[in-house]
C-alpha positions in Angstrom: 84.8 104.9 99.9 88.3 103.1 99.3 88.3 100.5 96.6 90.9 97.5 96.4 90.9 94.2 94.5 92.5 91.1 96.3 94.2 88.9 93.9 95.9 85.5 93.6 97.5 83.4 90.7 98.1 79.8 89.9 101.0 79.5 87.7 103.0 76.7 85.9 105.5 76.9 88.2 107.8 79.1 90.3 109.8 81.6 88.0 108.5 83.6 85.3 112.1 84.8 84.2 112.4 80.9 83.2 109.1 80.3 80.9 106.7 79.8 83.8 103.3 81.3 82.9 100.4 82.3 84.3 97.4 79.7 84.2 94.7 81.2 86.3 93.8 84.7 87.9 91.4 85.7 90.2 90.2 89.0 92.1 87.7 90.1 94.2 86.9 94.0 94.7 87.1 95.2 98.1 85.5 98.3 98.9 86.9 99.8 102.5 88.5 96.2 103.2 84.9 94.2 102.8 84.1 92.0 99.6 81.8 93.8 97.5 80.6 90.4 95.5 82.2 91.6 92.4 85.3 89.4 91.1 86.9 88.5 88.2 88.1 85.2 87.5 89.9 83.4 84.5 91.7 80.3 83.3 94.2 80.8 81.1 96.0 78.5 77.9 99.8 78.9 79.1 101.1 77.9 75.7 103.1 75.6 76.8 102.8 72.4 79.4 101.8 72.5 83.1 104.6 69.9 84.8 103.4 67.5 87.4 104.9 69.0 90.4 102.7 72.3 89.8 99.6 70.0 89.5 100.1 68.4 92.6 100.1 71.9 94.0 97.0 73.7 92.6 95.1 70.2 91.1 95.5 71.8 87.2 96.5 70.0 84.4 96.9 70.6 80.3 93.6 69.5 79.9 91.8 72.0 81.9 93.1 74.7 80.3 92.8 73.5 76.4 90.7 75.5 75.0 90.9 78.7 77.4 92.0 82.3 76.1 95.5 83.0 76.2 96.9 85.7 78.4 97.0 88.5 75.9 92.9 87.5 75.4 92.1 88.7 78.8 94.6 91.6 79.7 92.5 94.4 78.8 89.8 93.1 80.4 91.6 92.6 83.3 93.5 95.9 83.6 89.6 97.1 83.7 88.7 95.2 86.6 91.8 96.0 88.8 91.7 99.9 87.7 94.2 102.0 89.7 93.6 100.9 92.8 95.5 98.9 95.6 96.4 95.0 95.1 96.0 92.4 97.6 98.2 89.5 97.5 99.6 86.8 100.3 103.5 87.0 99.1 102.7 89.8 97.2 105.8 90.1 94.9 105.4 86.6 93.7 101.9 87.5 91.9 103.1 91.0 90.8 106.3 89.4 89.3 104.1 86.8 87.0 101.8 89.7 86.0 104.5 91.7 85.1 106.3 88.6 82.8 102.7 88.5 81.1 101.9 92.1 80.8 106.0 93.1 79.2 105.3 89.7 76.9 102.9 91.8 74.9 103.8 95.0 75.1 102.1 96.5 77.8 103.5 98.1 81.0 104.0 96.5 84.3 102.4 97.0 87.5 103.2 100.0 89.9 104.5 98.8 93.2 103.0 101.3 95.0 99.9 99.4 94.5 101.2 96.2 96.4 99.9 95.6 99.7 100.8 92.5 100.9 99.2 90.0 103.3 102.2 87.9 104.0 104.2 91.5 105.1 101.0 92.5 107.6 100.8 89.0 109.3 104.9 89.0 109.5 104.6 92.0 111.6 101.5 90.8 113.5 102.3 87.3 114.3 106.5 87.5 113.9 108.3 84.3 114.0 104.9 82.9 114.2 103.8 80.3 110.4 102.0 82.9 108.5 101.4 80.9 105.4 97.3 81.6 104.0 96.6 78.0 106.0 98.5 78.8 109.1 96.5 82.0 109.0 93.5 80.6 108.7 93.5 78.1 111.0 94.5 81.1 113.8 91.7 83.2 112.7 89.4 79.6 112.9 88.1 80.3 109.1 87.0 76.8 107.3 89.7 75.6 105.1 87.5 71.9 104.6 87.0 73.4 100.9 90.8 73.9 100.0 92.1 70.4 99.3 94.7 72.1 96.4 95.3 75.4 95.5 92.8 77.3 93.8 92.9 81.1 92.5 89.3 82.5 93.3 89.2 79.9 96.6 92.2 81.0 98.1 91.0 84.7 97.6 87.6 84.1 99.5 90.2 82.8 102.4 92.3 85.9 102.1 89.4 88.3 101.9 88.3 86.7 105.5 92.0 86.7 106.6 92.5 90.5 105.5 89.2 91.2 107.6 91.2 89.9 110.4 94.5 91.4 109.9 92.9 94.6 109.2 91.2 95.2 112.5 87.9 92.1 112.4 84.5 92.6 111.4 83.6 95.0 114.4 84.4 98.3 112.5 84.1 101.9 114.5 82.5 101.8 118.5 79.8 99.6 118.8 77.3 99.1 121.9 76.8 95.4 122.3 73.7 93.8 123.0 73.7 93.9 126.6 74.5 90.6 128.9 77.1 89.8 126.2 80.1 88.3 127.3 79.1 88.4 130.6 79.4 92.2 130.7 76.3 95.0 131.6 77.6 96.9 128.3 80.1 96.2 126.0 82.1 99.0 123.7 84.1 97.7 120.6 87.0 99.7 120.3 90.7 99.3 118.8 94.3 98.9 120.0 97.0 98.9 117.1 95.8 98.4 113.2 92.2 98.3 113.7 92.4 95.0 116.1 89.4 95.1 118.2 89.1 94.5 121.6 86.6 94.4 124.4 86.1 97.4 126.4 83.5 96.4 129.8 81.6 99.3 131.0 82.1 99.6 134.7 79.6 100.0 137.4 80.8 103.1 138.5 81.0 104.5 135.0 77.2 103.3 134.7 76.5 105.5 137.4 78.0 108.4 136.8 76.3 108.2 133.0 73.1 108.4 134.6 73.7 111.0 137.0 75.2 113.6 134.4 72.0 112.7 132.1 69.4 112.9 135.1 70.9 117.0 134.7 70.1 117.2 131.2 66.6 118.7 130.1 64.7 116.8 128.2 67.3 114.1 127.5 66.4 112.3 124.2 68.3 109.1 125.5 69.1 107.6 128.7 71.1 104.5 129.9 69.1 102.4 132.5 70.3 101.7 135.4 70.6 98.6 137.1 
């Protein structure tokens, strides 16, 4: 069983290394690449204002986070949820780098990078020169994106969890018999080509046939094929 959280931040704005903070994490727990249910998800006081071109993007102003626990409130809590596992993020480096601005603001280390697995990277190589943005993405793989009118943390990783399905190989894990008549075919075998990407394999008449004449050999076969 491999465990994973995919993550994704909201932030005042675009650089950390100028005074841009943090104002909203959210994970989800994968466990071998399928959401578990489990997440974590906080809004966060920045300590300082949210301008209006980073509301436009994600919808969030001052006073939604009035009130909410500053960043050093929730790190511990946090560090428990994402353990030592891998991290999930679309653009990857962008999310680490504002976590690791937070973490070094009160003393604590920052994330290894030999956690990071990054979306963006995968659907580079799978779709090159192709948009690959979490929309674009999501739009190719025909996943509803009615709900995502602005930017939101634990939204946007629901999205990414169904896009990471995809990029990791689709919901059709291992080889699978299909029911039969599907796709037009007599059987149908799931199997993979590349990074887990699954593909239809049709079973062929002849291959039908020569199934059931090596089990009609067998004694006392405890399964059979039909023919016809």
């Amino acid at each position: 069983m491999t465990r994973c959280v995919l993550f994704d931040t909201e932030t005042t704005g675009l650089d950390p290394l100028t005074g841009d903070r943090v104002i909203e994490f959210a994970g989800l727990e994968l466990v071998n690449d399928l959401p578990t249910g489990a997440f974590f998800h906080r809004v966060i006081d920045p300590q300082r204002d949210i301008p209006a071109e980073a509301s436009r993007i994600h919808g969030m102003t001052s006073a939604d986070v009035e009130g909410k626990p500053v960043f050093a409130d929730i790190a511990r809590e946090l560090l428990e949820f994402l353990r030592d596992d891998k991290l999930i993020a679309h653009n990857a480096a962008f999310d680490f780098g504002f976590l690791d601005a937070e973490f070094l603001r009160i003393g604590m280390p920052k994330l290894d990078r030999s956690r990071m697995i990054d979306t963006l990277v995968l659907a580079k190589e799978r779709f090159p020169g192709m948009p690959n943005s979490l929309d674009a993405l999501c739009r190719r793989f025909e996943i509803d994106l009615s709900a995502r009118t602005t930017h939101n943390a634990l939204l946007d990783c629901k999205l990414l969890a169904e896009v990471y399905v995809e990029l990791t190989g689709g919901r059709q894990r291992g080889l699978l018999l299909a029911e039969d008549g599907q796709e037009g075919f007599s059987s149908v075998a799931y199997s993979r080509t590349g990074p887990r990407t699954p593909r239809l394999v049709a079973v062929s008449e002849a291959e039908r046939e020569a199934h059931v004449a090596f089990v009609a050999q067998l004694k006392d076969p405890v399964w059979d094929l039909p023919a016809g």
